[in-house]
N, CA, C and O atoms as a GROMACS GRO file, in nm:
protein
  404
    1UNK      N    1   0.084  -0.118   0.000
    1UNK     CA    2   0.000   0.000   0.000
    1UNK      C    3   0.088   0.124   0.000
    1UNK      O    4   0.185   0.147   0.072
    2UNK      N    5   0.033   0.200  -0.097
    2UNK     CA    6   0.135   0.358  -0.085
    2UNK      C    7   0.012   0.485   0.036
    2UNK      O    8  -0.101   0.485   0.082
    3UNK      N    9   0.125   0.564   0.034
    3UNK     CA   10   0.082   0.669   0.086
    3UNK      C   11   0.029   0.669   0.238
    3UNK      O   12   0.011   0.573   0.312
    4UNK      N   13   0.012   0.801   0.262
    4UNK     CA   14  -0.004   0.817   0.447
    4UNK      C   15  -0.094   0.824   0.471
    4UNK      O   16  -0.147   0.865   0.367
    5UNK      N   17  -0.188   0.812   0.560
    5UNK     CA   18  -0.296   0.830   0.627
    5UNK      C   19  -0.250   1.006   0.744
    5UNK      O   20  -0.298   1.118   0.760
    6UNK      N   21  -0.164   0.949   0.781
    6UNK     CA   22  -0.132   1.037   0.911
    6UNK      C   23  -0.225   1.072   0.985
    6UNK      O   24  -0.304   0.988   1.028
    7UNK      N   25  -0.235   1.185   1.012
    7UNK     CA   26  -0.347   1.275   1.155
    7UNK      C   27  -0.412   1.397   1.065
    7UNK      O   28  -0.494   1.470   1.120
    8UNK      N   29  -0.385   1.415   0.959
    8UNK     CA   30  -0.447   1.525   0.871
    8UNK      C   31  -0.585   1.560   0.942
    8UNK      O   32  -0.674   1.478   0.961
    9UNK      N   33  -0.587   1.663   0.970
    9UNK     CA   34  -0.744   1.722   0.989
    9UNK      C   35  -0.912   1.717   0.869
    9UNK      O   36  -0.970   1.797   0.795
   10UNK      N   37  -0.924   1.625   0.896
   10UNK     CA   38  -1.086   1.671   0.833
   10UNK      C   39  -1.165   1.829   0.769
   10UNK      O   40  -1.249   1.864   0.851
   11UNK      N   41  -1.163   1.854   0.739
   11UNK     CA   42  -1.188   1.985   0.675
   11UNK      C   43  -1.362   1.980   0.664
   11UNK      O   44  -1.412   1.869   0.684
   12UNK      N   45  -1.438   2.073   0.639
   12UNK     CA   46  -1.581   2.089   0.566
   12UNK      C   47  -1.573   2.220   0.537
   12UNK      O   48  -1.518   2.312   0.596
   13UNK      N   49  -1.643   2.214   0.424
   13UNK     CA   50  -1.637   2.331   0.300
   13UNK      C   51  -1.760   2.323   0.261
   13UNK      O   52  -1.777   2.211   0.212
   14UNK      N   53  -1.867   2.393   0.257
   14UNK     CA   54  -1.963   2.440   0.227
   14UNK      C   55  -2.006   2.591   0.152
   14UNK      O   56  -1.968   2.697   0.203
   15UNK      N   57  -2.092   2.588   0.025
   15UNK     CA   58  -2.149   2.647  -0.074
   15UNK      C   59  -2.266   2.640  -0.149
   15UNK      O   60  -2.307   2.553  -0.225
   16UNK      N   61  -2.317   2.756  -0.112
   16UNK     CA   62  -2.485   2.744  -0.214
   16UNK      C   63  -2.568   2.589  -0.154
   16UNK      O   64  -2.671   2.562  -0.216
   17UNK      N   65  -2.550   2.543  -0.102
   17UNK     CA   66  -2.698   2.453  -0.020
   17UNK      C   67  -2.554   2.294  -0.072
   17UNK      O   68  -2.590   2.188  -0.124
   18UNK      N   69  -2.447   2.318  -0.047
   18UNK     CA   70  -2.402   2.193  -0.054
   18UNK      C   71  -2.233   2.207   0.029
   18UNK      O   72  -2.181   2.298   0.095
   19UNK      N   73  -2.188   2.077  -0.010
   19UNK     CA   74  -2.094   2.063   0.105
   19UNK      C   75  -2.057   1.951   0.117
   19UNK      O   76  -2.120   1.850   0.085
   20UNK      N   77  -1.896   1.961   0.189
   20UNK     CA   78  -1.815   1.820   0.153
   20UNK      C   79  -1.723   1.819   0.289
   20UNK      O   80  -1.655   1.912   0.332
   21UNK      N   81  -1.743   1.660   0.354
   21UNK     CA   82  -1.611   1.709   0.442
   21UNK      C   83  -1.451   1.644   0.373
   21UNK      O   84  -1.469   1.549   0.297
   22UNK      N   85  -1.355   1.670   0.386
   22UNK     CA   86  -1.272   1.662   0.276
   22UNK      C   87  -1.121   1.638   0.413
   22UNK      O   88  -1.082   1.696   0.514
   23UNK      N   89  -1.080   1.508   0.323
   23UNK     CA   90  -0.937   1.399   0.401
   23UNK      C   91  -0.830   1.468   0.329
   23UNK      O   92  -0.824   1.403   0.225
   24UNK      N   93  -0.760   1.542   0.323
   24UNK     CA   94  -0.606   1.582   0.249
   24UNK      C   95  -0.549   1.411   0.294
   24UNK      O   96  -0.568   1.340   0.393
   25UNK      N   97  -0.477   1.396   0.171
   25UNK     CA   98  -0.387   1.242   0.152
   25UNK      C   99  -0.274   1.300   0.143
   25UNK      O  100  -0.265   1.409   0.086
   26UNK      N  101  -0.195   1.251   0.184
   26UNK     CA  102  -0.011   1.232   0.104
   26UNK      C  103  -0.002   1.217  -0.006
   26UNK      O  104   0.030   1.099  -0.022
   27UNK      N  105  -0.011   1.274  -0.112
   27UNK     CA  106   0.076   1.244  -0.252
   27UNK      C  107  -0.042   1.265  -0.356
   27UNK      O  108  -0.017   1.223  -0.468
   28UNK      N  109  -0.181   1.330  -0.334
   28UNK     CA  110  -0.265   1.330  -0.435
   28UNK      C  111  -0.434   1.366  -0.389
   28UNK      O  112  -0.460   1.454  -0.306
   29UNK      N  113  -0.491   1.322  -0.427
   29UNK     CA  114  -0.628   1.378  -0.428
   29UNK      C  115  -0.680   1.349  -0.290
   29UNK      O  116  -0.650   1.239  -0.243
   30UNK      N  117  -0.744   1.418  -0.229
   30UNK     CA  118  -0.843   1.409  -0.140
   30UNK      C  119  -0.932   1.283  -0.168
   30UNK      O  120  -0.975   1.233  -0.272
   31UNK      N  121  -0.946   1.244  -0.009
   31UNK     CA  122  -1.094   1.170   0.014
   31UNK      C  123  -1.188   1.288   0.068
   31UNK      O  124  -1.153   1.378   0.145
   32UNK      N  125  -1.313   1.270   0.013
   32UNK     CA  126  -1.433   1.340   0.038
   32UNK      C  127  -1.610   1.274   0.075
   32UNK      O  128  -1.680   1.176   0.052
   33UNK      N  129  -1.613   1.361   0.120
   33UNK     CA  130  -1.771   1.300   0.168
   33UNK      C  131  -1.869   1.378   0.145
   33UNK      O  132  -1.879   1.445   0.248
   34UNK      N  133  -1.967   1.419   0.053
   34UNK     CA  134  -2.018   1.540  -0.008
   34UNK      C  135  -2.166   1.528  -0.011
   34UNK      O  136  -2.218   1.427  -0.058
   35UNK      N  137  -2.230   1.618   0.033
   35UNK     CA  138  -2.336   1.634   0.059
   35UNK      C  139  -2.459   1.778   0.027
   35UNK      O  140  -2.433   1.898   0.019
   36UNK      N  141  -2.566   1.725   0.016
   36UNK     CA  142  -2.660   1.842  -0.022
   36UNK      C  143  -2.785   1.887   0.062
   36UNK      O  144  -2.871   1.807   0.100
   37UNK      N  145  -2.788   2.044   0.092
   37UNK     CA  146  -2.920   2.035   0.223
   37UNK      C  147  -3.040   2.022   0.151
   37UNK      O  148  -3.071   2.048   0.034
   38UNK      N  149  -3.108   1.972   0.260
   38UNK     CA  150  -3.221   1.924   0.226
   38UNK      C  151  -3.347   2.001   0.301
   38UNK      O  152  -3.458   1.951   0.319
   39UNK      N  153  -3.300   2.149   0.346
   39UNK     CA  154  -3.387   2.195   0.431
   39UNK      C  155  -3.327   2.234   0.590
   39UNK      O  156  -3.236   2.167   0.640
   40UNK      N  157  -3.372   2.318   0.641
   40UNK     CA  158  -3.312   2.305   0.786
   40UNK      C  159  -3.279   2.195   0.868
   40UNK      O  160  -3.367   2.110   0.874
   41UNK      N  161  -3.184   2.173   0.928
   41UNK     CA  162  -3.134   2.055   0.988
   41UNK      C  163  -3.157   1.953   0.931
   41UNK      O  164  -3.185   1.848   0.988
   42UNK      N  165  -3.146   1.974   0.769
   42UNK     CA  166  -3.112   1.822   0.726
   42UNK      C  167  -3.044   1.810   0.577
   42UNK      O  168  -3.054   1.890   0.484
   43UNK      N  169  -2.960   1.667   0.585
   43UNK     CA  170  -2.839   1.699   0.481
   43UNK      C  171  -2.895   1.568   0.434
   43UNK      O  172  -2.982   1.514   0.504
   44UNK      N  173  -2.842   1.493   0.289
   44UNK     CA  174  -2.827   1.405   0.215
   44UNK      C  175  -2.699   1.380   0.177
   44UNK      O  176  -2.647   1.441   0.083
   45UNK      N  177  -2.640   1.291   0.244
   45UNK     CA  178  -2.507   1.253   0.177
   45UNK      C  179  -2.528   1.208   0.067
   45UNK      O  180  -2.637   1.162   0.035
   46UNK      N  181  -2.431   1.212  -0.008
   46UNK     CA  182  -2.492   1.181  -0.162
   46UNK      C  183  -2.374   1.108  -0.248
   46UNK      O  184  -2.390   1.036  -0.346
   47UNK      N  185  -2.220   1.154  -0.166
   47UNK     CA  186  -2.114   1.040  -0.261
   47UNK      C  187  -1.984   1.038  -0.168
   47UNK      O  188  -1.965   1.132  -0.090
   48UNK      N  189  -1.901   0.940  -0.175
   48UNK     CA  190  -1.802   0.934  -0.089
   48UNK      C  191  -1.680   0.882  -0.200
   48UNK      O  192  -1.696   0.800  -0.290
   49UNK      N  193  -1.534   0.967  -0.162
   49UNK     CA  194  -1.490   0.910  -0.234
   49UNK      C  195  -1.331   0.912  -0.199
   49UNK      O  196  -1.279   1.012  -0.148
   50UNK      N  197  -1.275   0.823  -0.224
   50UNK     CA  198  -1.131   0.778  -0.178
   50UNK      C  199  -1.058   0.716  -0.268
   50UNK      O  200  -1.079   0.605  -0.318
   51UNK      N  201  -0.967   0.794  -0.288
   51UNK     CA  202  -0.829   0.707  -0.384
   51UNK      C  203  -0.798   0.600  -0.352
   51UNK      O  204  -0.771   0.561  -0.238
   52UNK      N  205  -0.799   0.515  -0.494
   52UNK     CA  206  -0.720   0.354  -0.490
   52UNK      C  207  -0.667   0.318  -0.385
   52UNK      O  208  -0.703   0.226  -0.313
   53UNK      N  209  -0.561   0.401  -0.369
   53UNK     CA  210  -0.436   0.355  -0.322
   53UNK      C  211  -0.460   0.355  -0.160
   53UNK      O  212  -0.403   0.271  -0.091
   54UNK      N  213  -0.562   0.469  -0.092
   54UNK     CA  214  -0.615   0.432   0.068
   54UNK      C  215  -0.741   0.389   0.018
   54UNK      O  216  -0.788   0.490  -0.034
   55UNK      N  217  -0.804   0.318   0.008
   55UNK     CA  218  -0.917   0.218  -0.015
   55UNK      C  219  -0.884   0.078   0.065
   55UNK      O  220  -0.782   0.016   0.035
   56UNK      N  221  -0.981   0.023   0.178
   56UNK     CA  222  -0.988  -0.067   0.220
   56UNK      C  223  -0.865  -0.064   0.362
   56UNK      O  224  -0.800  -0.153   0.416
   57UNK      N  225  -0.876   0.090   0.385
   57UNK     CA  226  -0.760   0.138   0.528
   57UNK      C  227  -0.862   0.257   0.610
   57UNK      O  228  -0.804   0.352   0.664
   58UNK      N  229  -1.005   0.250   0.616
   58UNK     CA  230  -1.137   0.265   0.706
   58UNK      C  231  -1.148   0.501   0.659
   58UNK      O  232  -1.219   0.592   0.702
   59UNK      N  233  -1.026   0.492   0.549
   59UNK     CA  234  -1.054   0.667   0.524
   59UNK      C  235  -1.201   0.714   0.506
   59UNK      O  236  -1.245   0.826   0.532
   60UNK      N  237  -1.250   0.635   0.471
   60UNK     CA  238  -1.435   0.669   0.418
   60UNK      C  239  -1.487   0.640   0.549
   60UNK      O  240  -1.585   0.704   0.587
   61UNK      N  241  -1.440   0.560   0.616
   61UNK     CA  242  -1.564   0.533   0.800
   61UNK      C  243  -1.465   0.656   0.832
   61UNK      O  244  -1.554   0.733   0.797
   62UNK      N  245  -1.391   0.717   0.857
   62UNK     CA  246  -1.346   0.818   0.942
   62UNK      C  247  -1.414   0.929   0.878
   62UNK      O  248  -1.434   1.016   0.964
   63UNK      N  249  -1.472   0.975   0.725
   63UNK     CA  250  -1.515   1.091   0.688
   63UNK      C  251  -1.691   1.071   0.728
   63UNK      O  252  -1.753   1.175   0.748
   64UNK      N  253  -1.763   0.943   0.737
   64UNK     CA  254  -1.871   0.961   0.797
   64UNK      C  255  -1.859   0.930   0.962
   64UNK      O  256  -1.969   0.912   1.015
   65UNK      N  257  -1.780   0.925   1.023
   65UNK     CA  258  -1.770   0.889   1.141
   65UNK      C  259  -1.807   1.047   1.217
   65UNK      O  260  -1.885   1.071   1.310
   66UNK      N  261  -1.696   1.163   1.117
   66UNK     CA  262  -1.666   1.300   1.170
   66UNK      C  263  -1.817   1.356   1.119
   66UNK      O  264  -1.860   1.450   1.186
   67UNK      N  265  -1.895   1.311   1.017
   67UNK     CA  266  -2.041   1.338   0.992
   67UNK      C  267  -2.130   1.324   1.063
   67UNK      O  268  -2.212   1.416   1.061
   68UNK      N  269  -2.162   1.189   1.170
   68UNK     CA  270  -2.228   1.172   1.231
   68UNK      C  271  -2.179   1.270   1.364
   68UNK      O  272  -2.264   1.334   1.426
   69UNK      N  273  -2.077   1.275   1.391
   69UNK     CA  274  -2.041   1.392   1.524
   69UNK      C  275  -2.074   1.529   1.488
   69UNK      O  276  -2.124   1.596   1.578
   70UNK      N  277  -2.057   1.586   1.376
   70UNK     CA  278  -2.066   1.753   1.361
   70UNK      C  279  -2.245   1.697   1.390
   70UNK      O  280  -2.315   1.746   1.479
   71UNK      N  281  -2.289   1.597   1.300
   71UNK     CA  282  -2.470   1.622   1.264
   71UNK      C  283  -2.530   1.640   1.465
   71UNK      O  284  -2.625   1.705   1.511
   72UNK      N  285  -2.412   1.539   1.549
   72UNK     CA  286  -2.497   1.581   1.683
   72UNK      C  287  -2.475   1.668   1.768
   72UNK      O  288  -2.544   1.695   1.867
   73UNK      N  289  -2.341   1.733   1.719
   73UNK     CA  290  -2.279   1.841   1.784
   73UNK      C  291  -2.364   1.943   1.733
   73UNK      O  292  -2.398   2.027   1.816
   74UNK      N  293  -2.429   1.966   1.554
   74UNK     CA  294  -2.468   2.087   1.580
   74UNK      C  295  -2.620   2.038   1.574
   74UNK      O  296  -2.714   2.110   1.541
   75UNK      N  297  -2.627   1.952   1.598
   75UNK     CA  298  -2.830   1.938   1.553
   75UNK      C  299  -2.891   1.895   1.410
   75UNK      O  300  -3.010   1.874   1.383
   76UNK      N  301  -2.810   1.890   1.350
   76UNK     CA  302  -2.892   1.852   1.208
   76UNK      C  303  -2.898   1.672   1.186
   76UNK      O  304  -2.830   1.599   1.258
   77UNK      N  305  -3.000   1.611   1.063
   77UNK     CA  306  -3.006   1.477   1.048
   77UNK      C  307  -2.967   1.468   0.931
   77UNK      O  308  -2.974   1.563   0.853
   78UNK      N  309  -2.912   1.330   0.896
   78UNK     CA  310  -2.869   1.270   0.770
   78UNK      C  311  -2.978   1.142   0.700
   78UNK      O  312  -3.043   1.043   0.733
   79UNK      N  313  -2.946   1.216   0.594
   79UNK     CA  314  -3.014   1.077   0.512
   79UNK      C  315  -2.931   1.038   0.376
   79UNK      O  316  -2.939   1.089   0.265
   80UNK      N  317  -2.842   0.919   0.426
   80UNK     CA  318  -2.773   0.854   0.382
   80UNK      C  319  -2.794   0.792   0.215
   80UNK      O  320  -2.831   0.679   0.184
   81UNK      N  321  -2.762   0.888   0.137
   81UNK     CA  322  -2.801   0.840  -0.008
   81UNK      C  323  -2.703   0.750  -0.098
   81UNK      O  324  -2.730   0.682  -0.197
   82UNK      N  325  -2.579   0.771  -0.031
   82UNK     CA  326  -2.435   0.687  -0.057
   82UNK      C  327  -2.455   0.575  -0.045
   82UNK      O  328  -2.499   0.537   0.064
   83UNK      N  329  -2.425   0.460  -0.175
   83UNK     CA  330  -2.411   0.328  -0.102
   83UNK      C  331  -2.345   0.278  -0.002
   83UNK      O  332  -2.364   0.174   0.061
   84UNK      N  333  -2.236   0.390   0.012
   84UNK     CA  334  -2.146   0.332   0.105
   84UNK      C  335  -2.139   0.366   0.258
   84UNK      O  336  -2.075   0.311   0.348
   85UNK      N  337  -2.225   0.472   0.260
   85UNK     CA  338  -2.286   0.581   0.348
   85UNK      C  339  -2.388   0.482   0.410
   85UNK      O  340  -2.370   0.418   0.514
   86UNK      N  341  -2.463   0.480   0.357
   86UNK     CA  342  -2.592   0.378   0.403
   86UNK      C  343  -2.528   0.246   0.442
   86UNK      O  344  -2.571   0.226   0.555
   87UNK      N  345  -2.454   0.152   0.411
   87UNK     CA  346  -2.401   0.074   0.453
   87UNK      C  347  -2.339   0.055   0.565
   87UNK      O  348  -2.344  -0.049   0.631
   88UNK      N  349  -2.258   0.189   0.604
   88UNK     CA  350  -2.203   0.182   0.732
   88UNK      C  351  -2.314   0.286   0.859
   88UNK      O  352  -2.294   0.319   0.976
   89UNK      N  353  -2.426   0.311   0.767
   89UNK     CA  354  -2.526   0.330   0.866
   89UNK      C  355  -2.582   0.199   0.865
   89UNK      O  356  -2.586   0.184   0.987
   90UNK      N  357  -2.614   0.124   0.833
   90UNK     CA  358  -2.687   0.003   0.898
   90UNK      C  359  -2.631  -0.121   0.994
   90UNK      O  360  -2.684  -0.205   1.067
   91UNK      N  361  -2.469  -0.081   0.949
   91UNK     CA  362  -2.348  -0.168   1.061
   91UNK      C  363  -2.329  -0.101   1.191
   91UNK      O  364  -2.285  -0.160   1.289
   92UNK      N  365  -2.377   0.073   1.191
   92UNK     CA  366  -2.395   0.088   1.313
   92UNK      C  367  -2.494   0.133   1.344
   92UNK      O  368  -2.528   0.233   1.280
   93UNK      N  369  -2.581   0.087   1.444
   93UNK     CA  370  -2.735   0.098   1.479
   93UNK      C  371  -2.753   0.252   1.574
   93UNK      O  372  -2.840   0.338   1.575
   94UNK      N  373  -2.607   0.232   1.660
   94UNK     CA  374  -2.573   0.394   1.735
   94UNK      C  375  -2.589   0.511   1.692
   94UNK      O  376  -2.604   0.613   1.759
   95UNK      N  377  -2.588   0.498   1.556
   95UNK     CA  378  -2.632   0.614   1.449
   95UNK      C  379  -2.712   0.665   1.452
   95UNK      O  380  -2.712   0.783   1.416
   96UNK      N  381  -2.854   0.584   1.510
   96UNK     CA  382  -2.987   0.608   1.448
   96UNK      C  383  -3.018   0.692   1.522
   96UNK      O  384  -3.141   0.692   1.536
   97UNK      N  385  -2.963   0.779   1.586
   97UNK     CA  386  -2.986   0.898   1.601
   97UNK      C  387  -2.958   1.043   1.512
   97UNK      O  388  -2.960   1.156   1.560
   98UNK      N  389  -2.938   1.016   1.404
   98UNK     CA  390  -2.914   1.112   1.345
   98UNK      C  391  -2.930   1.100   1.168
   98UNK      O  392  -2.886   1.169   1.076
   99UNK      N  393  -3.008   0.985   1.171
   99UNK     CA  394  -3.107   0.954   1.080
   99UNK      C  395  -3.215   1.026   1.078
   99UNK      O  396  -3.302   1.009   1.164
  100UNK      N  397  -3.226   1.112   0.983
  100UNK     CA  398  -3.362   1.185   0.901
  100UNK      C  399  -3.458   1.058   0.885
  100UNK      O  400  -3.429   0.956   0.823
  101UNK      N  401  -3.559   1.080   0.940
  101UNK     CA  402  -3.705   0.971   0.977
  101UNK      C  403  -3.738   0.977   0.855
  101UNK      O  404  -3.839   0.918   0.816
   0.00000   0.00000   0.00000
């Protein structure tokens, strides 16, 4: 496997009713987790995405991991439109708090 993971900070960047939280990598493109509002206190994740080369080293559970914390830190719900998003909402049930009903 190439490249670092390290401690890089998580970032979110938001514009016009959308928004991404965003992994800086070692040596190339960002992992991202990008999303669209859906109304007051509520977002739709909508795509997740991670280079080859960190794929299958948990970078995508750490960008919805930091999703589900901002959504209860600041109050808003998710509704998981990502396959991959939705997937690791249904492996953790602890979530379901911050599932849009």
């Amino acid at each position: 496997m190439t490249g670092n993971i390290g401690d890089e900070e998580i970032m979110l960047e938001r514009a016009g009713g959308k928004g991404a939280w965003i992994l800086p990598l070692a040596g190339g493109q960002p992992a991202r987790l990008t999303f669209v509002e859906r109304g007051s206190g509520h977002i739709a994740i909508d795509y997740s995405f991670v280079p080859p080369s960190f794929r299958g080293r948990g970078v995508a559970l750490r960008l919805v991991r930091r999703a589900v914390e901002d959504a209860r830190s600041q109050g808003f719900r998710i509704t998981p439109l990502c396959g991959y998003v939705a997937a690791e909402f249904r492996r953790h049930p602890e979530w379901s708090d911050v599932v849009a009903g």
